[in-house]
N, C-alpha and C positions, 0 to 999 in steps of 0.2 A: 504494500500500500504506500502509496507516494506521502509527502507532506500535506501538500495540498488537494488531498483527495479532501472530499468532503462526504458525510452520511447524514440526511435529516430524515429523524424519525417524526411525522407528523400524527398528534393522537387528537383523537375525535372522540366527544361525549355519544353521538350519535351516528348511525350509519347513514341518515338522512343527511348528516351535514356532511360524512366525508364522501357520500356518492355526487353530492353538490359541486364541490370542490374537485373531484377527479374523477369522475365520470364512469365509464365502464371499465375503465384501469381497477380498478376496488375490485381483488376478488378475495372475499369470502373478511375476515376480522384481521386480518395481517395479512399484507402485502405487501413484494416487494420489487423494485426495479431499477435498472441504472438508467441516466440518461445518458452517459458518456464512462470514460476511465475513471474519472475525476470526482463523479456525484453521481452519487447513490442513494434510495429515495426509500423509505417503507414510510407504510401507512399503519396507523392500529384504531380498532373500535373497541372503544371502551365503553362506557353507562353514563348515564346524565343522572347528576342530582352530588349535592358532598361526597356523602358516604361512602355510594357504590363505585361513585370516578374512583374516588380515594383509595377503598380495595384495591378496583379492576388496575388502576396505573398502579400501585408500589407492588403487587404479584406481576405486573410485566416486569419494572425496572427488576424486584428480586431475582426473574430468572433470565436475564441478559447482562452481559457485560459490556457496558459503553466506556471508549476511550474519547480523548480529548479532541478527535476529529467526528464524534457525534454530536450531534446538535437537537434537541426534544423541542420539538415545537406545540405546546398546544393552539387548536382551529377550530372555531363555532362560531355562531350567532349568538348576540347578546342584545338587553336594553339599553336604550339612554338616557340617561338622566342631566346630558345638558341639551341646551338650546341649539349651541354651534356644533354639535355631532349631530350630524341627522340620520333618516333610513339611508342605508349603501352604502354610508360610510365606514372601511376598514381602519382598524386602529391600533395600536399598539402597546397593549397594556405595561405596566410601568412598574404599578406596585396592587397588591389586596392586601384585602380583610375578609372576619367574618362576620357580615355585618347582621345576620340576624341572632346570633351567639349569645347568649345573656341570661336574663329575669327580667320577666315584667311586674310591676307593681299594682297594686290594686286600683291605682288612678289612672292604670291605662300609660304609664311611663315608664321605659327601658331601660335598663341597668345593663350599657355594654359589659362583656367579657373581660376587657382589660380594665373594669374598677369593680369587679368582685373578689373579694378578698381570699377567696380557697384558689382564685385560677392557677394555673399551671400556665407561665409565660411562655405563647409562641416564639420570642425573640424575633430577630431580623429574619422571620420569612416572605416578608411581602413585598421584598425587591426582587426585582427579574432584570438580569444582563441585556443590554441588549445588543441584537443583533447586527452588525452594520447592513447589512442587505436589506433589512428592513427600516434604515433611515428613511423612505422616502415615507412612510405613514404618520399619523400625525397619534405621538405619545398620549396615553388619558389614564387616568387611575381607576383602578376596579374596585370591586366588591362582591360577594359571594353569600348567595342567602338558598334556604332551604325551600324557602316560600316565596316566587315572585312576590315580586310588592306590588297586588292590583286593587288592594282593598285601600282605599283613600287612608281614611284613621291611620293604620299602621304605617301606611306608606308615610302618612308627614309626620312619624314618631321615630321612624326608624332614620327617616334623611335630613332630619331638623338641624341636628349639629356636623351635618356632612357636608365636604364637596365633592363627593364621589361620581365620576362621569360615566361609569358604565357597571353595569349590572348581570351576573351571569352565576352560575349555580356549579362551576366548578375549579375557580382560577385559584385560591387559597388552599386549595385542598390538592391541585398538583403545587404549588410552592412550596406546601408542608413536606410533600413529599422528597422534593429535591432536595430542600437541604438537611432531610436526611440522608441521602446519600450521595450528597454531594456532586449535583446535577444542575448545571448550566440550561434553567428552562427560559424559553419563550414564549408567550403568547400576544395569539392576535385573533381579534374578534372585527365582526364585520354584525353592524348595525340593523335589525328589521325591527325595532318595535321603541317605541316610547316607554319607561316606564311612568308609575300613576296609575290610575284604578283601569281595572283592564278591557280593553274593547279590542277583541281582536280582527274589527274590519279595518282598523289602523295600521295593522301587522305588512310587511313584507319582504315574509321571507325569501320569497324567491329571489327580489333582486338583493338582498343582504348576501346570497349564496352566489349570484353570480355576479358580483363586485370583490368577493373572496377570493373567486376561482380567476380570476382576474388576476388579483394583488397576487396570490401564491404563483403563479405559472412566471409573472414576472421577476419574482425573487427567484427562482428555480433557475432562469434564464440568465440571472447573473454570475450563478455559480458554472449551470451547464449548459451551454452554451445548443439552442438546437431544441429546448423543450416546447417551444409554441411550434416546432414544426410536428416534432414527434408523436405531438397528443391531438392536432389540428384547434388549438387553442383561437379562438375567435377574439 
């Protein structure tokens, strides 16, 4: 294997997002492909939601050994919660939390995580390196909840004291993972819905997946050189 070969393992909460993103290439929960000597590409379907990502990625990372010429990318669809990120937009998460993690109190007020007094400190999990191939997207901070936020009440309980720009159900839960075992992660989320109380005629998915599929083929393209021809990338 040369220096600059490169391997990016992309994981996906969902098979709907990573068939989105790569089309009939997906075959079956793990795939794999080169597009040249250089870069070499798998794919993996893991679960949506904390928990089960949280399993499903630290039993992949337990049974692989990744060197410093791997690269773990997590890809999905996420909320927004600002103004200047809209649907389609791909972005580039930065840092998480977990932001529905807590006690609520009987007035209907949250007692984040990090001010209850038994927690068990995450420390510095909720920075992510970033990528240079993915400078061209525009950086935002996430957040990771069990429960979209569609119910109003909770929703302006839970983001009162936040400025949290993007909302998704599994980005803290692979950070936790990395640095346990000491994993160079990335993520990037690609925008279809609003968060706020839920209407899901608002939703769009599909062009959030195919502004994704977009952003990744062009990062792929910088490393190997040939991927919009090889995949017929539009």
């Amino acid at each position: 294997m040369t220096e600059n070969h490169r391997h990016f393992i992309f994981v996906f909460p969902t098979e709907y997002e990573a068939l989105g993103v790569f089309g009939n290439k997906v075959k079956g929960n793990l795939t794999h492909f080169s597009i040249n000597d250089n870069c070499e590409v798998s794919i993996k379907i893991l679960e949506a939601g904390p928990p089960f990502f949280q399993a499903e990625y630290q039993k992949f990372i337990s049974e692989n050994k990744f060197s410093s010429n791997d690269t773990v990318v997590l890809v999905g669809i996420a909320g927004s919660n600002d103004p200047n990120i809209g649907i389609g937009d791909v972005v580039n998460i930065v840092s998480e939390k977990f932001l529905d993690l807590g006690a609520w109190n009987q007035d209907g007020t949250f007692i984040p995580w990090d001010e209850l007094s038994f927690r068990k400190s995450m420390g510095k999990v909720n920075s992510f390196i970033l990528e240079p191939l993915l400078a061209n997207c525009l950086n935002a901070s996430g957040t990771t909840v069990c429960s979209s936020s569609g119910y109003d009440p909770i929703f302006k309980e839970l983001y009162k004291n936040n400025s949290i720009q993007v909302e998704n159900m599994e980005g803290a839960s692979f950070a936790l993972v990395n640095k346990i075992y000491g994993i160079n992660g990335h993520q990037i989320r690609s925008i279809s819905n609003f968060v706020g109380p839920r209407d899901t005629s608002n939703w769009d998915i599909d062009k959030a997946l195919s502004t994704l599929r977009l952003e990744i083929s062009k990062f792929l393209d910088l490393c190997g050189r040939g991927y919009h021809d090889l995949f017929n990338i539009k």
